[in-house]
C-alpha positions in Angstrom: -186.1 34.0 151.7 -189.4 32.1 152.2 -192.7 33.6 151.0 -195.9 33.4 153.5 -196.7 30.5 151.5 -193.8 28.5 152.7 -192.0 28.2 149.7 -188.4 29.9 148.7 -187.5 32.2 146.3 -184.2 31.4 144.5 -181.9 33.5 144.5 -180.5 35.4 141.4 -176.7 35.6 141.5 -175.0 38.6 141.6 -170.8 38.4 141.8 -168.6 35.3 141.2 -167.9 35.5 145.0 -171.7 34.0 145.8 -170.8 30.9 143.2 -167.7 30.3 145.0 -169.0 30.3 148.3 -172.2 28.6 147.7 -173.4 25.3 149.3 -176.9 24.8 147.8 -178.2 23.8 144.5 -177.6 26.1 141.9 -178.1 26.2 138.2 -176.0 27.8 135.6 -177.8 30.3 132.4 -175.8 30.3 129.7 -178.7 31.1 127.0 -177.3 31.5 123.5 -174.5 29.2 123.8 -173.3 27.1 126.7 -176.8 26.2 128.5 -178.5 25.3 125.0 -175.4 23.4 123.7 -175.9 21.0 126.8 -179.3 20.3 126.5 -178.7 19.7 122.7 -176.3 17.2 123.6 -177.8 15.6 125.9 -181.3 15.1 124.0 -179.1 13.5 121.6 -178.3 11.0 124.0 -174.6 11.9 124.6 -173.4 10.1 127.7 -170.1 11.2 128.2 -169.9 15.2 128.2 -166.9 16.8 130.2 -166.4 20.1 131.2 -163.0 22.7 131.6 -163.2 26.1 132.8 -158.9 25.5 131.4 -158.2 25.7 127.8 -154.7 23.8 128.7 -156.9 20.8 130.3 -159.2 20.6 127.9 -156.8 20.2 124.9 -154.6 18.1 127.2 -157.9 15.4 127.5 -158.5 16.0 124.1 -155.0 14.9 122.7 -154.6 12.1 124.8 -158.1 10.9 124.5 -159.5 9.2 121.2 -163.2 10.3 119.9 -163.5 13.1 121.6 -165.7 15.9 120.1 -164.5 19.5 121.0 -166.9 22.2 121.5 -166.1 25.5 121.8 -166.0 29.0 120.9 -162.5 30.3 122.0 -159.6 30.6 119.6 -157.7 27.3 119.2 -153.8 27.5 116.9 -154.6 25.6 113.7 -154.8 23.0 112.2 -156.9 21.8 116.2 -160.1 20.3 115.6 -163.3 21.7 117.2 -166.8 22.2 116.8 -168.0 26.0 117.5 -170.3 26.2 120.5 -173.2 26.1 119.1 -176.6 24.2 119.8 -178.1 23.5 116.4 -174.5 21.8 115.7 -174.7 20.1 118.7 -178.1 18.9 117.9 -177.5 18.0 114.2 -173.8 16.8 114.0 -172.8 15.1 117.1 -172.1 11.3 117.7 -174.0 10.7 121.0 -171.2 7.3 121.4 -168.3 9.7 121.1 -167.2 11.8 124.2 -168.1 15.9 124.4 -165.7 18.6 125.6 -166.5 21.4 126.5 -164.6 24.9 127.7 -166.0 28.4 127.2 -165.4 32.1 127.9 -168.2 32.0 131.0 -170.4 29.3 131.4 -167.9 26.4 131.8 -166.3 29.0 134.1 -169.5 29.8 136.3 -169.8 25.8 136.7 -166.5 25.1 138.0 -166.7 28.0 140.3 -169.4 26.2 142.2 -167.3 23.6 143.9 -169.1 23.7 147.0 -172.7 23.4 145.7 -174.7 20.7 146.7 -175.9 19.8 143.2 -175.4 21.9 139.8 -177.4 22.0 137.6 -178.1 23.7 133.9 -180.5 26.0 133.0 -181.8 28.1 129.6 -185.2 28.6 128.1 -185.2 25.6 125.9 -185.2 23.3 129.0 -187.4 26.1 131.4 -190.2 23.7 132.3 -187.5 20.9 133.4 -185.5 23.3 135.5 -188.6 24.9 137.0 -189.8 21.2 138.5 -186.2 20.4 139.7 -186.8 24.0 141.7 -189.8 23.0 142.8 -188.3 19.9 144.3 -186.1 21.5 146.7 -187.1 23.1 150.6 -183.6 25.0 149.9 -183.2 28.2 148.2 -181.6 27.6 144.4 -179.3 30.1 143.7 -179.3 30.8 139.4 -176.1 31.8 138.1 -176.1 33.9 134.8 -172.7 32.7 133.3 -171.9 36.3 132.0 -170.6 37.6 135.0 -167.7 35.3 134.7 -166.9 37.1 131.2 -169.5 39.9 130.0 -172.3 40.5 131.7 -175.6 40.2 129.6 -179.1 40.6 129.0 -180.1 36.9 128.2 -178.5 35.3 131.2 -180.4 37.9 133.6 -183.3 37.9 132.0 -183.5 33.9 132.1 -182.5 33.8 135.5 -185.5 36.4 136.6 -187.5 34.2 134.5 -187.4 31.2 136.8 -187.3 33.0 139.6 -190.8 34.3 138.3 -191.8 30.5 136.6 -191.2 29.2 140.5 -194.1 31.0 141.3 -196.5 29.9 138.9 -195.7 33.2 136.2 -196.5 30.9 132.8 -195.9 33.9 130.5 -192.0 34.4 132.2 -190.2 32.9 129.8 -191.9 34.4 126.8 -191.6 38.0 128.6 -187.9 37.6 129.1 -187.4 36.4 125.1 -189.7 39.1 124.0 -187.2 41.9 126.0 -184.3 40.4 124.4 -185.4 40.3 121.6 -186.4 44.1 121.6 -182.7 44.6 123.0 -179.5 44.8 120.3 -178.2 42.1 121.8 -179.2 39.7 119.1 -177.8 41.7 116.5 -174.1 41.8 118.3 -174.3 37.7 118.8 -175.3 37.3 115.0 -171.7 39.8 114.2 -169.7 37.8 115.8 -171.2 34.4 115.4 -170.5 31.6 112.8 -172.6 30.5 110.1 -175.1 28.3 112.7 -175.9 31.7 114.0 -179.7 31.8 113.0 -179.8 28.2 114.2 -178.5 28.5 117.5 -180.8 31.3 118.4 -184.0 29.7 117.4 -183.1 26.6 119.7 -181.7 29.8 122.2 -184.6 31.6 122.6 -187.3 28.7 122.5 -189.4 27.4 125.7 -188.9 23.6 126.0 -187.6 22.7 122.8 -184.5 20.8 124.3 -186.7 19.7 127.5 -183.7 17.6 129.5 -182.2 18.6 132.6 -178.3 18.3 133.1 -176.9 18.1 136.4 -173.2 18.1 136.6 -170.4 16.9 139.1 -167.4 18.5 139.5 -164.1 15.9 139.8 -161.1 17.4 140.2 -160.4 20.2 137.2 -163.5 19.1 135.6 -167.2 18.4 135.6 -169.3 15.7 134.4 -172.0 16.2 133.3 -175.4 14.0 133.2 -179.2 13.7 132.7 -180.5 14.3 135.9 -182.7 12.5 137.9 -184.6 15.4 139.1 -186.1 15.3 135.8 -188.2 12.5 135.6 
């Protein structure tokens, strides 16, 4: 829907049935896990990151595949090797030469359900700036994805989503609006409960603006995605 100005609002997603039948760009929120994890490994400089919306796939690349590192926060059988979803591991233990997998409860998900998009992309406060020029770049409406509606809808994808819809328009103070209300929700305190012991960690690089400034743009092949630095962001 354009403004008088000319320019269009994206779009804020609201079912999985708009993901699946979306042929635009879109971006995918993921805050406090998926989203922030991506951007940590790519400002590592990880060039090989693959995504599963599968369990069975992902473990089936894993075992047949040497160097890979595993992240995730589902429930593997011991004794499987993984790193837990989580950015500040991401950031401080990954080997950007060794290949990243990746499968979670909803943002992996919310990616592989838009097979029909033009381009994906992925989106959190710690890389706001970078997705709010790749926004800017398009004459087509962005449609922005919060992952929780794949698994359990939340506060923190919403209120990042709203966030660069506002940003689009020039709104500076979005991003630190949306943190503020989630941070004033008990959201935090239900992540931190049921979070390992990078929980802390993870939220500060969570619920920063531009800390982990990259863009990642993915490309679905198949049962998975690749995903890349994108060149939107330079």
């Amino acid at each position: 829907m354009p403004l008088s100005s000319g320019k269009l609002i994206p779009i804020v997603c609201e079912n999985k049935d708009q993901c699946f039948l979306w042929r635009g760009p879109a971006v995918v929120i993921d805050v406090l896990r998926f989203s922030t994890t991506l951007c940590a490994l790519l400002t590592t400089g990880k060039q090989d990151i693959r995504i599963y919306s599968s369990k069975e796939k992902a473990v089936e690349y894993k075992d047949t595949t040497p160097n890979v590192e595993f992240f995730s926060e589902l429930d593997f059988i011991p004794p499987f090797e993984k790193f837990d979803n989580s950015p500040h591991i991401a950031l401080t233990q990954s080997n950007p030469k060794r290949t990243a997998v990746m499968v979670t409860n909803s943002g992996t998900k919310a990616l592989m359900a838009l097979s029909k998009a033009s381009n994906i992309f992925v989106g959190c406060f710690a890389n706001f700036s970078a997705v709010i020029k790749m926004i800017n770049n398009f004459s087509q409406e962005v449609l922005l994805v919060p992952a929780g509606i794949f698994d359990a809808p939340n506060i923190e994808d919403v209120a990042c989503a709203q966030s660069l819809q506002d940003g689009a328009f020039g709104k500076t103070d979005a991003p630190f609006s949306a943190i503020e209300k989630i941070r004033k929700s008990t959201r935090l305190e239900d992540f931190l409960r049921g979070c390992p012991k990078t929980g802390q960690q993870d939220l500060e690089l969570a619920l920063s603006v531009d800390k982990l400034n990259v863009l990642g743009s993915a490309e679905i092949v198949n049962n998975y995605a690749v995903v890349k630095k994108s060149p939107y962001e330079k």
